[in-house]
N, C-alpha and C positions, 0 to 999 in steps of 0.2 A: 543198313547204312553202308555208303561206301569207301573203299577202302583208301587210306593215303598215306604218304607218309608225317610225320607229327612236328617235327623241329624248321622254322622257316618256310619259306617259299614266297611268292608273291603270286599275282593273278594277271596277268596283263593281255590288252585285248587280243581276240584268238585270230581274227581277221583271216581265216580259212577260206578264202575268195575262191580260190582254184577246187574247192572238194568237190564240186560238182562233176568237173570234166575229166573223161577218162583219158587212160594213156595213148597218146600218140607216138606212134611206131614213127621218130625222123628215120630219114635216109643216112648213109655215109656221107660224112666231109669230103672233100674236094683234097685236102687238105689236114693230117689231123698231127698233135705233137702230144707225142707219149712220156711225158717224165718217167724215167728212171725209180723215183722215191715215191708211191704209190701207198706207205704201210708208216705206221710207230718203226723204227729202227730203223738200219740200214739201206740205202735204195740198194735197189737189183745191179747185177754186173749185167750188160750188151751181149749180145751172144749174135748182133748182124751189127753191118760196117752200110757205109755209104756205095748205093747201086744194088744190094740184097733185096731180093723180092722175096716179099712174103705174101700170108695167107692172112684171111680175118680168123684170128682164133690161137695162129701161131704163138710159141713160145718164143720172147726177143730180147728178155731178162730173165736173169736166172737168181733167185733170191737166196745169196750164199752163207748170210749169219743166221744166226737163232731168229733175231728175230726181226724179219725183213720176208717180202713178201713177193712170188713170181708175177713178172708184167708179161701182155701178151697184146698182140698185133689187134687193133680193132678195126681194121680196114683191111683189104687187099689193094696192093699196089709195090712201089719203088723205097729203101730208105733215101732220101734225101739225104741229109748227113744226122748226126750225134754230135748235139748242141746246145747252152745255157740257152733258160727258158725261166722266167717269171711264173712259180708258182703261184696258188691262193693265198699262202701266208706273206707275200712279198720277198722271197727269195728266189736267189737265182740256184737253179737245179739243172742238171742235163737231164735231155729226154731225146727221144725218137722220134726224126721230122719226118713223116710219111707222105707221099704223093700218092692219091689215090687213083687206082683204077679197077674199076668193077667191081662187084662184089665175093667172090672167089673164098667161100668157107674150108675149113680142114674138113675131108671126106668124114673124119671120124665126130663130127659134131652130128647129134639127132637133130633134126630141125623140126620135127612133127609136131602138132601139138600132141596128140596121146598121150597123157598124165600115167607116168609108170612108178606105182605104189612099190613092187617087190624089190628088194634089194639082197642079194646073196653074200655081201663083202664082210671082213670082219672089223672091229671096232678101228683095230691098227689101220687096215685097209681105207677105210675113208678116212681117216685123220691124215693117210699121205694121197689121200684121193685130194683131198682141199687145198692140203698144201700146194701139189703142182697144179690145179687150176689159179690157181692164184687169189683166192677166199681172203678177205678182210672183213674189218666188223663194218657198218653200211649205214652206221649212225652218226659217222663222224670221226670217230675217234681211230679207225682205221687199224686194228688192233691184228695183225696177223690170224685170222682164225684156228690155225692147225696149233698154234701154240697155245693158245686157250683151252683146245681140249683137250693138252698134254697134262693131267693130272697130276701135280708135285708128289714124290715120293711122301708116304705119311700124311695127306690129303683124299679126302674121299667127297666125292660129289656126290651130293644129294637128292638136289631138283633142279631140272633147267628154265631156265627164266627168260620166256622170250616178247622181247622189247617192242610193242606196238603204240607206245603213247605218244610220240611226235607231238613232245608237249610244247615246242619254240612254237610261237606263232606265225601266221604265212604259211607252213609247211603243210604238204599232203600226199607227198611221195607214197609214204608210209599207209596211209588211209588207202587212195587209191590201190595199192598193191591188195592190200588184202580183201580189196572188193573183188579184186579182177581174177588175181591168182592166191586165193586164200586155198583151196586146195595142195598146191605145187608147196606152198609157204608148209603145210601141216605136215606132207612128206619129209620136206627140210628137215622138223621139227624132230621128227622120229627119227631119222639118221644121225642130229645131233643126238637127241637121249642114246642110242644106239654106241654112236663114237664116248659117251661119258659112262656107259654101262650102269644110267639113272631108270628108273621105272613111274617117273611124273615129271611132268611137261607144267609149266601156267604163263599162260601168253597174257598180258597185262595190257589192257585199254581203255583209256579214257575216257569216259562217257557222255563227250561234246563228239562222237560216234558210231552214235546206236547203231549204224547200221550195219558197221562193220562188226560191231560188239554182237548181232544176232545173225551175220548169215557166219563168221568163224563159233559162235555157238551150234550152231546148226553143222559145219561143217566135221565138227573135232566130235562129233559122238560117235561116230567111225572109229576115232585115232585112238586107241588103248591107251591111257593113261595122260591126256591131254586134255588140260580146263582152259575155259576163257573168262577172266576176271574182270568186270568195271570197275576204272578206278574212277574218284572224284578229279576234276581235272583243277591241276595245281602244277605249275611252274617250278622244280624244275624236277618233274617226277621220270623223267625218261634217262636221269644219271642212274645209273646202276646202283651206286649204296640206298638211295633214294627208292627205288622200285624193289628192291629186295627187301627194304622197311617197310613200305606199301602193303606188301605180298606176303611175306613170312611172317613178320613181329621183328628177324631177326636186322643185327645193328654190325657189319661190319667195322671192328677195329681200324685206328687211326692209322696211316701208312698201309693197311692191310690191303687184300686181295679179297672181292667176292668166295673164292675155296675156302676162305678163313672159317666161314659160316656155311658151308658145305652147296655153293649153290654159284652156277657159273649162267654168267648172261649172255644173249645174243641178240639182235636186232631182227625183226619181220624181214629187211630186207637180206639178211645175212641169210638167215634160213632159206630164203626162195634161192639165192647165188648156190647156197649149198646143194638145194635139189636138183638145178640145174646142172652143177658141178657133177652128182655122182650119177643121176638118174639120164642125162642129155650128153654125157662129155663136155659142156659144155665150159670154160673158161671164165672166167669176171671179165669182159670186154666194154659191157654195155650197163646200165643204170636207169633207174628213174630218177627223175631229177624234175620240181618245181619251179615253175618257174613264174614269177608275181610279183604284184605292187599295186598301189590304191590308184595308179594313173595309166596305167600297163592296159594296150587296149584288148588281149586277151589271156587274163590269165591263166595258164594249162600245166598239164605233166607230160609232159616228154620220156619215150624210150630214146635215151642218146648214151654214142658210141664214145667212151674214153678217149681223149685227147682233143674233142671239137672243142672250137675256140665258144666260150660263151655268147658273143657275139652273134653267134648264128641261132643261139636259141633264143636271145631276146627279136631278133628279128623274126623269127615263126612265131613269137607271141604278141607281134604287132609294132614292133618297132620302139626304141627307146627315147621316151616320153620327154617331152626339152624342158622338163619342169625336174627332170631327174636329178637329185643331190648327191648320192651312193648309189652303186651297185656293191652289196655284200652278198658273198659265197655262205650258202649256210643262213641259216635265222638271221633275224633281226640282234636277241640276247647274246647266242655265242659265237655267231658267223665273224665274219672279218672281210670290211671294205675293200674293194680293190681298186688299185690303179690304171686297169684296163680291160677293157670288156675281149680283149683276143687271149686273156688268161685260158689254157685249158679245163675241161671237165675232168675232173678228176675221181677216184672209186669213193672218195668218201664227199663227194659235190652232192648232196642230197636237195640243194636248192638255192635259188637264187634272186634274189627277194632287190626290187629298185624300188628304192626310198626317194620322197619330194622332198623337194629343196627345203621346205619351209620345216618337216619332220627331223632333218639329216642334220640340224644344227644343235649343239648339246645347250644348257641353260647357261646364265651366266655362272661361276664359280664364286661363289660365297665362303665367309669362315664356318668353319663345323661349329651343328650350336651343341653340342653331344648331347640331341633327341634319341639315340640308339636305336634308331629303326634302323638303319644298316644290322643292326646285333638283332635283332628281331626276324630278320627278313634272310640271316645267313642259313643254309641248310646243313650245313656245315659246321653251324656254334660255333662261328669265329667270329671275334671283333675286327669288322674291316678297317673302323676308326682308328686304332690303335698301332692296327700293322701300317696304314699309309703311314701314320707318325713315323715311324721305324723305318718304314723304308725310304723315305725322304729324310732323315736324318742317317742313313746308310749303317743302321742296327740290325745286323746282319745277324747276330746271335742272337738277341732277343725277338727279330722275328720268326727266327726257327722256333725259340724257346715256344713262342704264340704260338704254332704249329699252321704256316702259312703254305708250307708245302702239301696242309691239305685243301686246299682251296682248288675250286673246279671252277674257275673260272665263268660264273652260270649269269655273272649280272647282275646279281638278284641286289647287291649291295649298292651296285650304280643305278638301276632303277628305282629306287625307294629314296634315296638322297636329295630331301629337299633343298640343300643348299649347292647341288650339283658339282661336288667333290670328284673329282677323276679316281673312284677309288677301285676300280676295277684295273686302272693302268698301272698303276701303283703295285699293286698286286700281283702283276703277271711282271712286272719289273721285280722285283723281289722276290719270285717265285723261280725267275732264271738266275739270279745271284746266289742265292742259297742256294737251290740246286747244282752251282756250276763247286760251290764250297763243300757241299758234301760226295760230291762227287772226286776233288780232290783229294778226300781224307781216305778212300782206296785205293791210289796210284801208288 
């Protein structure tokens, strides 16, 4: 039987249009704008001014907190200037305006393909190897890598847990990688176990799949102490506490850390940035990135270069469809709509999914009939019912009481809603007030 995790989920259609086509190597932008804020925490400090030439590969932020993450040139050319720019989320962030010209790599990048297995470094040594290529997590969440595998004093890692189930629908970055470069991905993999000082690996795939599920079966019997698991596929099993319940049995604590339960995760695509990183020199510059929709007249996966404006990838995918409602960054469940397609590509842009007019429109909003399928459908065993009350009534401590802060934002409560209750907004509104309130009770 296959594996899943037990409390929650929903099923919604998987609409995998793009799995078939492989990746396409784009070219450089013309053009490219590098935000500054690339990671979870702080954005990087500038380290070039307006008229600085650089390199593709260059260092051009330097990521000075704990937990903040190095940006790096993905083009050769001119800076233009250091200037607000409309992220994915709808803020405005500085970033790096780049004019491009030619393609001009850092001498010290490998560009071969030659797949290089050995690695001589020690655990330390690649944990600062990642950190200056500029390594995040590649699922989304954009989680500084090098800090992940700084094991908390009094914590001991166990198994590494690496994230192959791209369970949002639309999505097949993830799929495709490990068809193409599931070797480079298994390297990865053993560098991380290596950086955690673990002796088992379990790469977790969902078995709308197979095919990925038997050539990484096929390929990991080489890799000393690395499995490939099929999971049952269930929405929203690629969050981490979710896949580690999958995978182990065990149940990461509330507010807790995967470390809790001895077992730290990564993303397929973090592992291949990582082999790239120690085995290529090579930097986080570049991405796969999905790119689709049910009107889209090619849906494909794209190699593209951090900072292209979206814009250009919908146009290599056939141009945007006049029937188009959204374009959202990210899945359909957890992505977020944007208000312009010249937004850049960003490290954690895993895909970018155009919605018809007639799909982009939510239901009317009705009264809760309290059917508790939102409380059925949480992965998380929270009543969503309960927290919108509270946070529409601005019950700020009984929604902590609720334990609203652990909410992962997955959907699962707005999808199930027959009375199409905004209860996901609700949630991420209440998730920033309480958090900005416990946040003040340490200043």
């Amino acid at each position: 039987m296959l594996k899943t995790f037990k409390k929650g989920g929903v099923h919604p259609e998987e609409n995998k249009i793009s799995a078939g086509k492989a990746v396409e190597v784009l070219p450089p932008s013309q053009k490219v704008y590098i935000p500054l804020g690339q990671s979870l925490g702080a954005p990087a400090k500038p380290l070039v001014d307006k008229g600085s030439e650089v390199k593709t590969g260059q260092l051009i932020a330097k990521g000075e907190s704990f937990i903040s993450a190095n940006v790096h040139s993905s083009v050769s050319g001119k800076v233009i200037k250091i200037d607000d720019i409309t992220d994915p989320s709808g803020y405005r962030r500085k970033a790096v305006f780049i004019d491009t010209v030619g393609d001009e790599w850092l001498e010290t990048i490998d560009r071969t393909e030659t797949i290089k297995r050995d690695c001589d470094l020690s655990a330390q040594e690649i944990i600062r190897k990642i950190n200056e290529m500029g390594i995040v997590g590649m699922g989304g969440a954009t989680f500084p890598s090098h800090v992940k595998l700084m094991v908390p004093e009094g914590k001991k890692a166990e198994i590494l847990i690496i994230n192959g189930v791209e369970c949002e629908p639309y999505l097949t970055a993830d799929h495709r990688l490990m068809l193409e470069k599931g070797e480079q991905i298994l390297v990865g993999v053993t560098l991380l176990m290596k950086a955690l000082g673990v002796a088992k690996a379990v790469i977790g795939i969902e078995n709308n799949k197979p095919d990925a599920i038997s050539h990484m079966q096929e390929l990991a019997k080489s890799f000393k102490g690395v499995e490939v698991v099929a999971l049952k596929v269930k929405y929203p099993q690629g969050a981490e506490k979710q896949l580690i319940k999958a995978i182990t049995g065990r149940e990461v604590p509330s507010q807790k850390l995967p470390i809790e339960v001895g077992c730290v995760v990564n993303n397929v695509g973090t592992a291949f940035a990582v082999y790239e990183a120690i085995q290529k020199n090579k930097p986080l510059f570049e991405r796969v990135v999905t790119v689709t929709g049910d009107k889209l007249a090619s849906p494909s996966n794209f190699m593209v270069r951090i900072g292209t404006p979206v814009s250009e990838l919908i146009e290599k995918a056939g141009g945007l469809p006049a029937e188009t409602g959204k374009i959202i960054s990210g899945g359909p469940m957890m992505g977020k709509a944007l208000n312009s397609a010249d937004i850049p590509v960003m490290k954690g842009t895993s895909g970018i999914v155009l919605v018809p007019e007639e799909k982009s429109k939510r239901m009317e909003m009705r009264n809760c009939i309290r059917c508790g399928k939102c409380v059925s459908a949480c992965p998380m065993g929270l009543e969503p019912y309960l927290l919108e009350r509270e946070v529409n009534a601005g019950l700020w401590e009984e929604a902590e009481n609720s334990r609203i802060m652990d909410c992962m934002e997955c959907g699962c409560c707005l999808f199930t809603c027959p009375s199409g209750r905004p209860l996901l907004d609700y949630l991420r509104l209440g998730k920033n007030k309480v958090g900005q309130i416990i946040r003040s009770r340490t200043k």
